[in-house]
N, C-alpha and C positions, 0 to 999 in steps of 0.2 A: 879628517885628514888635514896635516897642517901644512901650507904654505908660505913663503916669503915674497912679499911684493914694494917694491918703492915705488913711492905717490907723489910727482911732482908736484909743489903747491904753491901758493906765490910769493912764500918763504921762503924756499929748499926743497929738499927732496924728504919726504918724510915715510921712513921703514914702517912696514906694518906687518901683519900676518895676517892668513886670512884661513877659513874652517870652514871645511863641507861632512857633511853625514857620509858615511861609506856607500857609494850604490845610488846616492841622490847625482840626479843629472841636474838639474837646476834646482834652487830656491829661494824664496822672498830673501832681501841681506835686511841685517842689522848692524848697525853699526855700536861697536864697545867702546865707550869711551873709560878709560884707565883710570884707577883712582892715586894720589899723591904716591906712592911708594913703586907707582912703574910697573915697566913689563918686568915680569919673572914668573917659573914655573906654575906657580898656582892663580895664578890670574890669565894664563894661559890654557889650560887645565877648565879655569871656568870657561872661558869662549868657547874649548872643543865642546866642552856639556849645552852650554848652549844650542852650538849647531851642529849636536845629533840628534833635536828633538825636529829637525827639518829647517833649518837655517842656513842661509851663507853667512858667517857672521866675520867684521874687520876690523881686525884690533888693531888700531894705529899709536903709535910710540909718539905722544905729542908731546915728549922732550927734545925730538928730533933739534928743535934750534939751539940747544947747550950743547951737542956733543955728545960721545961719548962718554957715558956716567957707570960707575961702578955700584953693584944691586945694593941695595941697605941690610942690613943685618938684623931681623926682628929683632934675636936675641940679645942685641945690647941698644936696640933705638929706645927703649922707655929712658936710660939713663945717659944716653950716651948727647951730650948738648951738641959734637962738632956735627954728628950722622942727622939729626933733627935739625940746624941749620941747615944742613948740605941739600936736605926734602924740598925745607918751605924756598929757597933758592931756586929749585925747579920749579916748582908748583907754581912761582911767581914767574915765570918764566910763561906759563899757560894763560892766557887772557881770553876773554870771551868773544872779543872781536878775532883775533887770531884762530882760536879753533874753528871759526865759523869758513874765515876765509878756508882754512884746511878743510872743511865739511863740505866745500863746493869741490874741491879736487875730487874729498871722497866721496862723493855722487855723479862727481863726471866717472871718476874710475868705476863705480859701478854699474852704472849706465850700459858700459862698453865691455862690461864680464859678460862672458858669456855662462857661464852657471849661474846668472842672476836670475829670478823671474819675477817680471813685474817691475813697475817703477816707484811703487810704495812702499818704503821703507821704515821698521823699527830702530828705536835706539835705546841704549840702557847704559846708565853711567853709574862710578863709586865713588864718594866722595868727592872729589873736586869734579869728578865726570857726571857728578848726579846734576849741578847749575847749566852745564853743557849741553844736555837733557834736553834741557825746558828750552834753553836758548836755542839750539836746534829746532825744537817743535814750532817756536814764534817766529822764526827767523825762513823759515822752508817749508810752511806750512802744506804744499801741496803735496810732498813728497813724503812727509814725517807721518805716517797711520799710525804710528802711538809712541810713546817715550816713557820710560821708568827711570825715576832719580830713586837711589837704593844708599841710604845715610847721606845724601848729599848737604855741602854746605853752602853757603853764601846763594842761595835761592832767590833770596827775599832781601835784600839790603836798602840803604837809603843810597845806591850807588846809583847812579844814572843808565847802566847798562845791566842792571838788577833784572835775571828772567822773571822775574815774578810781572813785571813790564809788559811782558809779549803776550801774555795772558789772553788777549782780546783779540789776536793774528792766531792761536794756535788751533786748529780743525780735528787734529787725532786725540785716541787716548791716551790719556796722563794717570801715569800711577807713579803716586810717592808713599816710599817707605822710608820712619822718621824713628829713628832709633830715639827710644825714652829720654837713655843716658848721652850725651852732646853735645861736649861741650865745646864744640865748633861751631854752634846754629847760637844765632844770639838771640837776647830774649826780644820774644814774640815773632819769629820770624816763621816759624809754622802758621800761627794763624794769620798771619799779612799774604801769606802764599795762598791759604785756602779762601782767605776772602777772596783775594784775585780772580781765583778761580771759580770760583763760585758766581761773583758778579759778571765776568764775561760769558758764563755760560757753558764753559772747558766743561769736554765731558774726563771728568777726573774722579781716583779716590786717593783720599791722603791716608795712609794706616801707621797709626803710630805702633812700635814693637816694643811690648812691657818689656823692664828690666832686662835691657840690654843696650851696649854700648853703640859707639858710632865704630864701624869696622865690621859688626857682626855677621856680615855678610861674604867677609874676604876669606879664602880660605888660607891657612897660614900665618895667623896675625895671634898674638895674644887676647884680642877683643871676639876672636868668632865663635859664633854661637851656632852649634849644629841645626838645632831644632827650628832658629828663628832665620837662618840661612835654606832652610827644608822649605822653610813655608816663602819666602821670597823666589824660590825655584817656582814652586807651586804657580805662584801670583805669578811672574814675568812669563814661562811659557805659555800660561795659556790667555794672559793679555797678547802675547805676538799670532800665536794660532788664531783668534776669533778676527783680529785685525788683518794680516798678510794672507793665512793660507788660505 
Protein backbone atom coordinates (compact mmCIF):
# COMPACT_ATOMS: atom_id res chain seq x y z
CA UNK A 1 0.00 0.00 0.00
CA UNK A 2 1.17 3.38 -1.03
CA UNK A 3 1.28 6.48 0.75
CA UNK A 4 2.38 10.20 0.69
CA UNK A 5 4.03 11.93 3.52
CA UNK A 6 6.13 15.28 3.94
CA UNK A 7 9.18 15.22 6.12
CA UNK A 8 10.29 18.41 7.56
CA UNK A 9 14.12 18.50 7.47
CA UNK A 10 16.51 21.32 8.14
CA UNK A 11 16.41 22.11 4.61
CA UNK A 12 12.71 22.12 3.69
CA UNK A 13 10.11 19.86 3.60
CA UNK A 14 11.06 16.96 1.74
CA UNK A 15 7.93 14.50 -0.22
CA UNK A 16 8.29 11.00 0.13
CA UNK A 17 6.32 7.94 -0.03
CA UNK A 18 6.01 5.32 2.03
CA UNK A 19 4.94 1.16 1.60
CA UNK A 20 3.28 -1.43 3.94
CA UNK A 21 2.46 -5.03 2.97
CA UNK A 22 -1.46 -5.56 2.78
CA UNK A 23 -2.69 -6.99 6.39
CA UNK A 24 0.98 -5.99 7.96
CA UNK A 25 0.23 -4.01 11.21
CA UNK A 26 3.59 -2.99 11.88
CA UNK A 27 7.14 -3.47 10.42
CA UNK A 28 10.91 -3.06 10.72
CA UNK A 29 11.37 0.44 7.96
CA UNK A 30 13.86 0.57 5.56
CA UNK A 31 14.74 3.35 4.07
CA UNK A 32 15.24 3.72 -0.12
CA UNK A 33 17.45 5.94 -1.09
CA UNK A 34 16.75 6.91 -5.11
CA UNK A 35 19.14 6.49 -7.66
CA UNK A 36 20.21 9.82 -10.09
CA UNK A 37 17.02 9.42 -12.45
CA UNK A 38 14.33 10.16 -9.39
CA UNK A 39 11.14 9.20 -8.20
CA UNK A 40 9.03 7.58 -11.01
CA UNK A 41 6.76 4.53 -11.62
CA UNK A 42 9.22 1.79 -11.54
CA UNK A 43 11.50 2.85 -8.88
CA UNK A 44 8.33 3.16 -7.05
CA UNK A 45 7.10 -0.24 -7.99
CA UNK A 46 10.50 -1.52 -6.58
CA UNK A 47 9.91 -0.11 -2.90
CA UNK A 48 6.18 -1.68 -3.05
CA UNK A 49 8.27 -5.18 -3.92
CA UNK A 50 10.30 -4.28 -1.32
CA UNK A 51 7.81 -3.82 1.33
CA UNK A 52 5.56 -6.93 0.73
CA UNK A 53 8.30 -9.06 1.66
CA UNK A 54 7.33 -7.55 5.32
CA UNK A 55 8.70 -4.07 5.36
CA UNK A 56 7.77 -0.42 6.00
CA UNK A 57 9.83 0.83 3.36
CA UNK A 58 10.51 5.28 2.67
CA UNK A 59 11.13 6.39 -0.27
CA UNK A 60 12.28 10.03 0.01
CA UNK A 61 12.45 12.51 -3.07
CA UNK A 62 15.90 13.96 -2.25
CA UNK A 63 15.66 16.50 -5.09
CA UNK A 64 13.17 17.87 -2.81
CA UNK A 65 15.66 21.16 -2.60
CA UNK A 66 15.41 21.98 -6.71
CA UNK A 67 11.95 22.01 -7.03
CA UNK A 68 9.84 20.81 -9.08
CA UNK A 69 11.48 18.61 -11.86
CA UNK A 70 9.98 16.98 -14.92
CA UNK A 71 10.65 12.87 -15.02
CA UNK A 72 13.51 12.11 -17.75
CA UNK A 73 12.83 10.30 -20.66
CA UNK A 74 14.82 6.84 -20.90
CA UNK A 75 14.08 6.65 -24.33
CA UNK A 76 16.08 9.64 -25.62
CA UNK A 77 18.53 10.18 -22.25
CA UNK A 78 21.47 7.81 -23.87
CA UNK A 79 21.66 10.68 -26.71
CA UNK A 80 19.94 13.33 -25.51
CA UNK A 81 23.24 15.93 -23.87
CA UNK A 82 20.38 18.79 -22.49
CA UNK A 83 18.21 15.64 -20.33
CA UNK A 84 21.93 14.18 -18.99
CA UNK A 85 22.75 17.71 -17.94
CA UNK A 86 19.42 18.44 -16.55
CA UNK A 87 20.33 14.63 -14.16
CA UNK A 88 23.95 15.23 -13.16
CA UNK A 89 22.43 19.08 -11.99
CA UNK A 90 20.33 17.21 -9.49
CA UNK A 91 22.44 14.57 -8.55
CA UNK A 92 24.77 17.44 -7.66
CA UNK A 93 22.25 18.93 -5.87
CA UNK A 94 22.45 15.68 -3.39
CA UNK A 95 25.59 15.83 -1.07
CA UNK A 96 26.45 13.41 1.61
CA UNK A 97 26.29 15.74 4.33
CA UNK A 98 22.81 16.94 3.22
CA UNK A 99 21.10 13.52 2.96
CA UNK A 100 22.34 12.63 6.31
CA UNK A 101 20.97 15.84 7.88
CA UNK A 102 17.61 14.65 5.92
CA UNK A 103 18.32 10.84 7.32
CA UNK A 104 17.87 12.35 10.91
CA UNK A 105 14.40 13.80 9.91
CA UNK A 106 13.94 10.31 8.37
CA UNK A 107 14.44 8.59 11.72
CA UNK A 108 12.79 10.94 13.81
CA UNK A 109 9.77 10.48 11.33
CA UNK A 110 10.14 6.95 11.80
CA UNK A 111 10.70 6.77 15.24
CA UNK A 112 7.02 8.38 15.68
CA UNK A 113 5.25 5.88 12.82
CA UNK A 114 3.19 4.07 14.23
CA UNK A 115 3.38 0.81 11.72
CA UNK A 116 6.99 1.02 12.51
CA UNK A 117 8.40 -1.83 14.64
CA UNK A 118 11.59 -1.55 16.15
CA UNK A 119 14.20 1.11 16.21
CA UNK A 120 16.64 -0.70 13.82
CA UNK A 121 16.55 0.12 10.64
CA UNK A 122 17.70 -1.14 6.95
CA UNK A 123 18.82 0.84 4.06
CA UNK A 124 19.41 0.15 0.33
CA UNK A 125 20.31 2.73 -2.17
CA UNK A 126 20.95 2.89 -6.50
CA UNK A 127 23.52 4.56 -7.78
CA UNK A 128 24.02 7.73 -6.23
CA UNK A 129 21.85 6.30 -3.23
CA UNK A 130 24.22 3.18 -3.08
CA UNK A 131 27.36 6.04 -1.23
CA UNK A 132 24.35 7.24 0.96
CA UNK A 133 24.26 3.58 2.02
CA UNK A 134 27.45 3.36 3.67
CA UNK A 135 27.27 6.91 4.71
CA UNK A 136 24.21 6.23 6.61
CA UNK A 137 25.49 2.95 8.07
CA UNK A 138 29.06 5.14 9.51
CA UNK A 139 27.22 8.09 10.19
CA UNK A 140 24.02 6.23 12.65
CA UNK A 141 25.51 3.38 13.33
CA UNK A 142 23.26 2.36 16.15
CA UNK A 143 20.28 2.48 14.25
CA UNK A 144 21.45 1.20 10.58
CA UNK A 145 21.22 -3.09 11.21
CA UNK A 146 22.34 -3.41 7.66
CA UNK A 147 22.75 -1.27 4.31
CA UNK A 148 23.00 -2.56 0.52
CA UNK A 149 24.80 -0.18 -1.99
CA UNK A 150 23.19 -1.80 -5.39
CA UNK A 151 25.69 -0.30 -8.53
CA UNK A 152 26.55 2.46 -6.26
CA UNK A 153 29.17 5.27 -7.23
CA UNK A 154 31.48 7.44 -5.58
CA UNK A 155 31.86 4.94 -2.48
CA UNK A 156 35.42 5.06 -2.24
CA UNK A 157 36.95 8.36 -3.45
CA UNK A 158 39.95 10.53 -2.46
CA UNK A 159 37.06 13.09 -1.14
CA UNK A 160 37.18 13.70 2.53
CA UNK A 161 33.74 12.77 3.13
CA UNK A 162 34.41 9.41 1.00
CA UNK A 163 31.78 6.52 2.90
CA UNK A 164 34.54 4.26 2.35
CA UNK A 165 35.67 6.66 5.62
CA UNK A 166 33.17 5.51 8.08
CA UNK A 167 34.10 1.99 7.60
CA UNK A 168 35.33 1.79 11.29
CA UNK A 169 31.85 3.57 12.89
CA UNK A 170 29.73 1.12 10.98
CA UNK A 171 28.03 -1.97 13.42
CA UNK A 172 25.37 -3.69 10.68
CA UNK A 173 25.56 -5.48 7.71
CA UNK A 174 27.06 -4.23 4.43
CA UNK A 175 26.15 -5.77 1.30
CA UNK A 176 27.53 -4.26 -2.01
CA UNK A 177 26.61 -5.06 -5.34
CA UNK A 178 29.41 -3.89 -8.09
CA UNK A 179 28.14 -4.17 -11.38
CA UNK A 180 31.37 -5.52 -13.68
CA UNK A 181 30.62 -2.89 -16.45
CA UNK A 182 30.88 1.08 -14.55
CA UNK A 183 31.76 3.30 -15.71
CA UNK A 184 30.98 5.64 -12.96
CA UNK A 185 33.35 3.80 -10.20
CA UNK A 186 36.82 5.01 -10.83
CA UNK A 187 39.62 2.78 -11.07
CA UNK A 188 40.21 0.85 -7.91
CA UNK A 189 37.66 2.19 -5.98
CA UNK A 190 36.06 -1.42 -5.32
CA UNK A 191 39.00 -2.70 -3.78
CA UNK A 192 39.81 0.64 -1.62
CA UNK A 193 36.15 0.02 -0.30
CA UNK A 194 36.82 -3.64 0.36
CA UNK A 195 40.07 -3.09 2.03
CA UNK A 196 38.19 -0.59 4.40
CA UNK A 197 35.97 -2.94 5.10
CA UNK A 198 37.84 -5.52 5.51
CA UNK A 199 40.57 -3.82 7.93
CA UNK A 200 37.74 -2.35 10.18
CA UNK A 201 36.16 -5.40 10.60
CA UNK A 202 32.57 -4.50 8.77
CA UNK A 203 30.84 -7.49 8.71
CA UNK A 204 30.34 -7.00 4.73
CA UNK A 205 30.05 -8.90 1.21
CA UNK A 206 31.10 -6.94 -1.83
CA UNK A 207 29.66 -9.20 -5.07
CA UNK A 208 30.77 -8.13 -8.11
CA UNK A 209 27.72 -9.07 -11.03
CA UNK A 210 29.49 -10.48 -14.43
CA UNK A 211 28.65 -8.75 -17.61
CA UNK A 212 26.53 -6.41 -16.58
CA UNK A 213 26.01 -2.66 -16.49
CA UNK A 214 25.66 -0.03 -13.72
CA UNK A 215 21.80 0.32 -13.70
CA UNK A 216 21.18 -3.34 -13.84
CA UNK A 217 19.13 -3.27 -11.14
CA UNK A 218 16.59 -0.41 -11.95
CA UNK A 219 13.69 -1.41 -13.49
CA UNK A 220 12.98 0.56 -16.69
CA UNK A 221 16.35 1.56 -17.72
CA UNK A 222 18.09 0.30 -20.98
CA UNK A 223 21.02 -1.17 -18.68
CA UNK A 224 18.50 -3.78 -16.67
CA UNK A 225 19.27 -6.93 -16.46
CA UNK A 226 16.44 -9.31 -15.30
CA UNK A 227 18.43 -12.19 -14.07
CA UNK A 228 21.11 -10.21 -12.22
CA UNK A 229 18.18 -7.76 -10.74
CA UNK A 230 16.39 -11.51 -9.65
CA UNK A 231 19.41 -12.31 -7.79
CA UNK A 232 19.87 -8.72 -5.99
CA UNK A 233 16.16 -9.19 -4.98
CA UNK A 234 17.36 -12.56 -3.71
CA UNK A 235 20.46 -11.01 -1.64
CA UNK A 236 18.59 -7.56 -0.21
CA UNK A 237 15.55 -9.47 1.23
CA UNK A 238 16.89 -11.83 2.86
CA UNK A 239 20.03 -9.54 4.19
CA UNK A 240 16.85 -7.30 5.84
CA UNK A 241 14.88 -10.49 7.16
CA UNK A 242 17.99 -12.26 9.20
CA UNK A 243 18.77 -8.41 10.26
CA UNK A 244 15.19 -6.65 11.35
CA UNK A 245 12.65 -9.35 11.42
Amino acid sequence: MESKVAIKTADGTCDCYTYTAPGVDSAPAVIFYMDGLGIRPDLRAMAERLASNGFFVLLPNLYYRAGEYPPFDMATMMTDESQRNRMMALVQSVTNAGAMRDTTAFLDFLSSEPKVKGSKIGCVGYCMGGPLVLTAAGTFPDRVAAGASIHGAGVATDRPDSPHLLAPKMRGRIYVAVAEIDPWLTPGETDRLKAALESSGTNHTVEIYPKVQHGFAANGTPMYDREAAERHWDRIVALFRETLL
